[in-house]
C-alpha positions as CSV (number, residue, x, y, z in Angstrom):
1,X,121.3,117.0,103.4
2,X,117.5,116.4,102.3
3,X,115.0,118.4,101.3
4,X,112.7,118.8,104.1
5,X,109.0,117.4,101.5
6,X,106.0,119.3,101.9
7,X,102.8,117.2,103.6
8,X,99.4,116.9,103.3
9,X,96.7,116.9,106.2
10,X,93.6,115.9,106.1
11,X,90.3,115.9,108.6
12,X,88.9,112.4,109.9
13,X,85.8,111.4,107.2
14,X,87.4,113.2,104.3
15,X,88.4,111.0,100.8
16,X,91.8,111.2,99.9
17,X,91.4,108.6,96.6
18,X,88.4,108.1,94.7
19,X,88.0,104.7,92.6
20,X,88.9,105.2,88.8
21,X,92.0,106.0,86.8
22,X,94.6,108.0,88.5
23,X,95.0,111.3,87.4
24,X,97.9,113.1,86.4
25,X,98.2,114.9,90.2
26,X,97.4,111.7,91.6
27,X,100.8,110.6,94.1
28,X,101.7,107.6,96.3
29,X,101.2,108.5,99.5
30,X,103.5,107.9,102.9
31,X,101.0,108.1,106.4
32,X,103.3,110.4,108.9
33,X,100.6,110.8,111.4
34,X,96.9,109.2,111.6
35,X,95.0,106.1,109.7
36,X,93.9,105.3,107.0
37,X,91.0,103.2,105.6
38,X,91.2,101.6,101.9
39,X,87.6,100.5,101.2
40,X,84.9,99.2,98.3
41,X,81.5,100.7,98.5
42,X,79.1,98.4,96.6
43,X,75.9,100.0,95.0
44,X,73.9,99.8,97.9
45,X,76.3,101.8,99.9
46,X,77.8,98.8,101.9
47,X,81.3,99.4,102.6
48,X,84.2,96.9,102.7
49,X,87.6,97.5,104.5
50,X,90.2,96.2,101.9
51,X,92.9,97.3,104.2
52,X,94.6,99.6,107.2
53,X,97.2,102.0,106.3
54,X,99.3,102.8,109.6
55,X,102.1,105.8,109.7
56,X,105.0,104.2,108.0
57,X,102.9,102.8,105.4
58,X,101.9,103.9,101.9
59,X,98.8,103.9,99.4
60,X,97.5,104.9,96.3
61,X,100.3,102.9,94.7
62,X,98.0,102.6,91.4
63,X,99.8,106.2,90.2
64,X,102.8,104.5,89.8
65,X,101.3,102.7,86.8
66,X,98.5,104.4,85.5
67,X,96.3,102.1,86.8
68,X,92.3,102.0,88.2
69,X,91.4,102.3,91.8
70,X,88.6,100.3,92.5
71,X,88.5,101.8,96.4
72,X,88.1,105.0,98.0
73,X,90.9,105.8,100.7
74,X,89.6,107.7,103.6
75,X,90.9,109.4,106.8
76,X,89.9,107.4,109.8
77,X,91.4,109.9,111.9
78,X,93.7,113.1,111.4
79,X,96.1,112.3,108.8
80,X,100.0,114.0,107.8
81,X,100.9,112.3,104.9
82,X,103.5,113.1,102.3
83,X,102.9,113.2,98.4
84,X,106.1,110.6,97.0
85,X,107.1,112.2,93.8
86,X,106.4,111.4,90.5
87,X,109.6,109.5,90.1
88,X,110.6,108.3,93.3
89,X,114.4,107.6,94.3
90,X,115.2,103.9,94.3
91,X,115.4,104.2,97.9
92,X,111.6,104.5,97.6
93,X,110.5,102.3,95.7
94,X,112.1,99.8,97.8
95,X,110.0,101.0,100.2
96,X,107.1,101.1,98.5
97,X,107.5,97.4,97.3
98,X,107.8,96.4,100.8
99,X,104.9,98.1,101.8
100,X,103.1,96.4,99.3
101,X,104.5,92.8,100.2
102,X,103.5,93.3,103.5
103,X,99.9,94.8,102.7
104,X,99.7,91.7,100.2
105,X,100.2,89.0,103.3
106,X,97.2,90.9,105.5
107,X,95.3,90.9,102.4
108,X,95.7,87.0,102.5
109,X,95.0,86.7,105.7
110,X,91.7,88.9,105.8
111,X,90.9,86.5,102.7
112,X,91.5,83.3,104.6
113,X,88.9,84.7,107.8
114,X,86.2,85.8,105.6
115,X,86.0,82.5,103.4
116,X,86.9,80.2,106.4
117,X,85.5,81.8,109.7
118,X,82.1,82.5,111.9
119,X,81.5,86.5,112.3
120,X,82.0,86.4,115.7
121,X,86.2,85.2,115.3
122,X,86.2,87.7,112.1
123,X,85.0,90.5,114.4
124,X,87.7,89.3,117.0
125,X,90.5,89.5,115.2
126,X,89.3,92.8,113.9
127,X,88.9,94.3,117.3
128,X,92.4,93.2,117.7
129,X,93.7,94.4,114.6
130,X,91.9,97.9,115.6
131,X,93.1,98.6,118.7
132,X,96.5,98.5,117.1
133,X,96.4,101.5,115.3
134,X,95.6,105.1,116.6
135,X,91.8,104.6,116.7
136,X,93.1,103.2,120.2
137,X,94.6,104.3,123.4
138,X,95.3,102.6,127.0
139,X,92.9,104.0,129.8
140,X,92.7,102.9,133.6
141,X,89.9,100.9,132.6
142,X,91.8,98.9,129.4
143,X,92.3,99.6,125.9
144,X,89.6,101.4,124.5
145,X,88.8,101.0,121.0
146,X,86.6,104.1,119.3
147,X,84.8,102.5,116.2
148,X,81.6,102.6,115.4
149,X,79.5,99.6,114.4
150,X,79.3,100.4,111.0
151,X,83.0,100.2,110.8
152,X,83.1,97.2,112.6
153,X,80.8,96.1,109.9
154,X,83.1,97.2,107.3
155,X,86.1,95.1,108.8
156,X,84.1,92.1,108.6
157,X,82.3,92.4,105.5
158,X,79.1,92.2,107.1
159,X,76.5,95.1,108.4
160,X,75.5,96.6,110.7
161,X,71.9,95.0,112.9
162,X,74.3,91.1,113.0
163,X,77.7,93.3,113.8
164,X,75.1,95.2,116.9
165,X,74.3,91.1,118.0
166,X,77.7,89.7,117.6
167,X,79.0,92.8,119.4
168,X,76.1,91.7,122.4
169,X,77.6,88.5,122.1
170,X,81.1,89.1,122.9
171,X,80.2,91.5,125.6
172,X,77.7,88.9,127.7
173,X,80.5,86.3,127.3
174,X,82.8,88.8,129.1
175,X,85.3,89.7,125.8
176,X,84.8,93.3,125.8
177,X,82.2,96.0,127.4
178,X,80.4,97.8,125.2
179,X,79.4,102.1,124.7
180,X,78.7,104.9,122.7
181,X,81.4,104.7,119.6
182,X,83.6,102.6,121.7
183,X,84.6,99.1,123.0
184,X,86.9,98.4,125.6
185,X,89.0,95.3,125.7
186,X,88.5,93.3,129.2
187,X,90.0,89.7,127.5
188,X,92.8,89.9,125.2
189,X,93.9,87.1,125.5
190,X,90.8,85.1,125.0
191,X,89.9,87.3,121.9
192,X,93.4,86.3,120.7
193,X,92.1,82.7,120.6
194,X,88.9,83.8,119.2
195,X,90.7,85.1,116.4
196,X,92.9,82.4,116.1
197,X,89.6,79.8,115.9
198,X,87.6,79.3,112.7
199,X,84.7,78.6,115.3
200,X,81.7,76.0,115.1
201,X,80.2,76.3,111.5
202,X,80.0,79.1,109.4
């Protein structure tokens, strides 16, 4: 039988990894309940989502091998996670390396939308990608996504004033609707082809 492990909660906003050389109670982590955010903070404070971590999925992979974070890893929302051990079972590591495979291919793709597309797809397919993890939930009205602009901005790579008129943008032309902290999806399927689209110019 196994050994129920002992988890980890922590509040939306609070840093779980901070960028440098893991320490020696540093873990790999598993996401029970909640999200995640991996991002890079440049020295003026803008912020840069490198990628979502989902329950099911792990981060802080770096302890494994002693090697530097360059992100911080932040609770988006309420988080259960449970510490891996030092030396993980096989099992685990399997895990792990899929984990990894599959964070590698988003990374890619994220790579290919910020070198090839217009904001306005970029912030499409990051609504999309959003209102995929628990940051969303189904109401009469739609889904309804609660992110800020700022962490739109982050999703993108851009800030916040062109995220506020792109956000404008997609809400005149129908796409979503617009309120405090939150959007609400009235076109999926025509933000799907947003996303899809590289769009006219850069």
């Amino acid at each position: 039988m196994t050994q129920a492990r002992e988890t980890v909660t922590f509040k939306p906003g609070e840093v779980i990894l901070y960028p440098g050389v893991p320490g020696p109670r540093d873990r790999v982590y598993r996401v029970l309940e909640g999200l995640v955010r991996l991002e890079a903070v440049d020295e003026e404070g803008n912020a840069l989502t490198l990628r979502l971590v989902r329950p099911g999925g792990y981060f802080g992979e770096e302890a494994l091998a002693g090697m530097e974070r360059s992100y911080f890893a932040e609770a988006v929302t309420e988080v259960v996670a449970e510490p891996l051990p030092k030396e993980p079972h096989p099992e685990e590591i399997r895990q792990v390396l899929l984990s990894l495979a599959q964070a590698l291919s988003e990374s890619y793709r994220r790579i290919e939308r910020l070198a090839t597309q217009r904001l306005k797809n970029r912030m499409a397919a990051a609504i999309l990608e959003l209102a995929e993890t628990p940051l969303a939930h189904e109401e009469q009205e739609g889904v309804v996504l609660r992110a800020t602009h700022d962490e739109l901005a982050a999703a993108v790579g851009s800030v916040r004033e062109t995220v506020t008129k792109v956000i404008g943008e997609l809400t005149r032309e129908g796409y979503i609707r617009s309120g405090y902290g939150k959007i609400i999806l009235k076109d999926i399927k025509g933000l799907k082809e947003l996303a899809r689209s590289r769009g006219d110019g850069r």
